[in-house]
N, C-alpha and C positions, 0 to 999 in steps of 0.2 A: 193530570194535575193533582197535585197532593194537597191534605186539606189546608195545611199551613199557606202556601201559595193561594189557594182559592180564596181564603179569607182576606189575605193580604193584599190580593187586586180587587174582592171588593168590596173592601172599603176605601178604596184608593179610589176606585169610581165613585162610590157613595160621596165623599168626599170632593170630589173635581167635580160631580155637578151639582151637587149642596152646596159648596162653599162658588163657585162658579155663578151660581144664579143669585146668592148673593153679590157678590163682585160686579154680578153686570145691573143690579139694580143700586146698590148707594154709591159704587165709585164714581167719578166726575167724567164725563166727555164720554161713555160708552152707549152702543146703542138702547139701551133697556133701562137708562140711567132715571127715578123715579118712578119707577112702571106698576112700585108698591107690592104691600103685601101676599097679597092672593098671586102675584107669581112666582114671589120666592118659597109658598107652601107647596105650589103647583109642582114646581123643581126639586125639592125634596123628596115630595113625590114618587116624581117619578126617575129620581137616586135611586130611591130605594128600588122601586121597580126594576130596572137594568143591571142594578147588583146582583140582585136576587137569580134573576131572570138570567147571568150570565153566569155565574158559579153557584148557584145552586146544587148540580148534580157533582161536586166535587167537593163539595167542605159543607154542605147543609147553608150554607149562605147567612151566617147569624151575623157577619158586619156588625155587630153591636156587642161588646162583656155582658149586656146587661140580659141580654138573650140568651146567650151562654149560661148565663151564673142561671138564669132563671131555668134554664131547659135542666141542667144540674142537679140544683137544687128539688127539681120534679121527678129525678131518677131518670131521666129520658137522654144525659146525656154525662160520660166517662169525666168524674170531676178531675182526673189525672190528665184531659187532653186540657183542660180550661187553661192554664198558663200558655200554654202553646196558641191556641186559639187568642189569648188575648195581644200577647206577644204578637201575631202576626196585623190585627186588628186595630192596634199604637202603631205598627208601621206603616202601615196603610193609610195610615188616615195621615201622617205624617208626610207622604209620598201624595198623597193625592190635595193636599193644602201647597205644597213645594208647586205642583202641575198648575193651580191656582194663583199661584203669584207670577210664574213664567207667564202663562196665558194673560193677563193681567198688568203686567210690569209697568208699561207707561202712564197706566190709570191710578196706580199707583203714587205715582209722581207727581199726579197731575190733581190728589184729592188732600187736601192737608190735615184735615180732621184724622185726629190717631182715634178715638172712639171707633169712625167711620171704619175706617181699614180692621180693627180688631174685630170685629163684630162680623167681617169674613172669615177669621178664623175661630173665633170660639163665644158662644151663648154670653149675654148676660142679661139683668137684670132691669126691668123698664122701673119700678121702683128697689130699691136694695134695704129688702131686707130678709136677713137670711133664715129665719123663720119660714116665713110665707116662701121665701123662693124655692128651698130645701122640701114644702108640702107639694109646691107642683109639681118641679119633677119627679116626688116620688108617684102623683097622681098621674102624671103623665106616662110613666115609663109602666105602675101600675097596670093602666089602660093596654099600652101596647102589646106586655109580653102576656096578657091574661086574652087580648084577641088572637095573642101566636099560636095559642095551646089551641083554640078554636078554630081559627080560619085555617088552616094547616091540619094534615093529618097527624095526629100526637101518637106517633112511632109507629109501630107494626105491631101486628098482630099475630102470634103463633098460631097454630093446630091445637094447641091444648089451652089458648085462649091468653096467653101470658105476654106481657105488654111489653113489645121488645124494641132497643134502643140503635141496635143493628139487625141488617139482615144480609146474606150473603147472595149476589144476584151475578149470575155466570162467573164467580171464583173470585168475587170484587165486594167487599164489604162495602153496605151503602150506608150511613150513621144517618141518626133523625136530622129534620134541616127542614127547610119551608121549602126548598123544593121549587123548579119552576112556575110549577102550574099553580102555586100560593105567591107568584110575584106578585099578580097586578092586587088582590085582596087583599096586601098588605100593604103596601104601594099607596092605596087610596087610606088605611087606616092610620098613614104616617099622615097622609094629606087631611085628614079630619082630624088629628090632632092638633096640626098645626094651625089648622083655620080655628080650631075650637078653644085651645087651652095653650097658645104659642104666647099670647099679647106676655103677659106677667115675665118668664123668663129666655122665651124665644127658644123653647122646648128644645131643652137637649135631646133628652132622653136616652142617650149613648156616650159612657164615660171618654172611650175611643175619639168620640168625632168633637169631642171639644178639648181632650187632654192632647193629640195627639198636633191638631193644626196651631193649640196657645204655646205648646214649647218651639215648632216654625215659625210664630210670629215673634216668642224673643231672639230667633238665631237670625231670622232673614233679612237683611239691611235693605233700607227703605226709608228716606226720608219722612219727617215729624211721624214716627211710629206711634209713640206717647209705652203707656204701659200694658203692660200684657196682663196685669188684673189678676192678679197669683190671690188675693186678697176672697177671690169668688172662685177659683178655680177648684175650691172642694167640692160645691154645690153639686155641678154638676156630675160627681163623680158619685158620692155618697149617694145623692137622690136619686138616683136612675138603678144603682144596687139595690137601694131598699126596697124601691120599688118591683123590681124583680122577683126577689123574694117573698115578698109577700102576696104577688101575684101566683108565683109557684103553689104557695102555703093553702091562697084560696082555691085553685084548680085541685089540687090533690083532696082539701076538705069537702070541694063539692063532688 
């Protein structure tokens, strides 16, 4: 599988069961309908888990730009793949929000609040305003890519001690990535996010998983949609970069 494909299924997975376990707790008539918060962080979760956990050894599994830019930015990863990688990452998520409305469709029909249905596809804001909403995610996304450099082995390590971003294992370039055995560690630090710092903006923390499911929710017909909130869809884009960034900036200071 090549990295562009491995990213691209998953976040297509990340995506069908993140936006999935929201769908089956606010749409009307499904079984999980009101089952509340703690299981739609629990599902995130364990997204991110199963993404990780299935292309990992093929694309480093960063399912997130903001992981990307941030691993980048730390020298840990070839900023000439980063378009590529994101590119594959907008598709993904677009492919696995499409999987989300198929799986879904009748519940669709059957919930009339447009808020409700958007809010399967893309993050927003429990009070708006784009100050404070613009600090969380960057506090949020912050957090996660500063526990990535951590929880995860942060590259390889040469013979002469020099911190390498690839390494070549039986004739097969491996690039840095979280790697199977960094699913479930990470897994749970999407799930402590979300329990911890979700309320305010419903933590994006990935430009991918909220730019990529709000352009299928202006394409996908579906009765009282209402709006797809173009108005907030910077937020979570800007915040989760910045965030990155500076997460990189503190890893490397320290």
């Amino acid at each position: 599988m090549s990295p562009f494909l491995g990213e691209f299924i998953g976040t297509a997975i990340l995506i069908l069961f993140g936006g999935g376990v929201v769908a089956n707790v606010v749409l009307n008539k499904t079984k999980g309908n009101n089952s509340g918060w703690i299981v739609i962080t629990f599902g995130w979760g364990m997204a991110v888990f199963t993404a990780v956990f299935v292309v990992g050894q093929f694309s480093g599994a960063h399912i997130n730009p903001a992981v990307t830019i941030g691993l980048a930015t730390a020298g840990m990863f070839d900023w000439a793949m980063v378009p590529m990688y994101v590119a594959a990452q907008m598709l993904g998520a677009a492919l696995g929000a499409l999987l989300v409305w198929l799986s879904y469709k009748d519940h669709f029909v059957a919930t009339e609040d447009g808020p409700t249905k958007l809010a399967i596809f893309s993050t927003g804001p429990a009070i708006r305003n784009y100050g404070s909403n613009l600090l969380t995610e960057i506090i949020g996304t912050f957090i996660l890519v500063f526990g990535v450099f951590y929880l995860t082995a942060p590259g390889f390590i040469s013979d002469s001690g020099e911190m390498l971003s690839v390494i070549v294992i039986d004739g097969q370039e491996v690039g840095f990535g979280l790697g199977a055995l960094s699913a479930l560690p990470v897994g749970l630090l999407v799930l402590a996010i979300g329990l911890s710092l979700g309320g305010p903006t419903g933590y994006a923390i990935n430009p991918a998983r909220d730019l990529g499911p709000r352009v299928m929710h202006a394409i996908l017909p579906f009765p009282h949609k209402g709006s797809s909130d173009w108005a907030y869809s910077w937020v979570p884009i800007v915040g989760p970069i910045i965030g990155a960034v500076l997460a990189a900036l503190a890893f490397m200071a320290i």
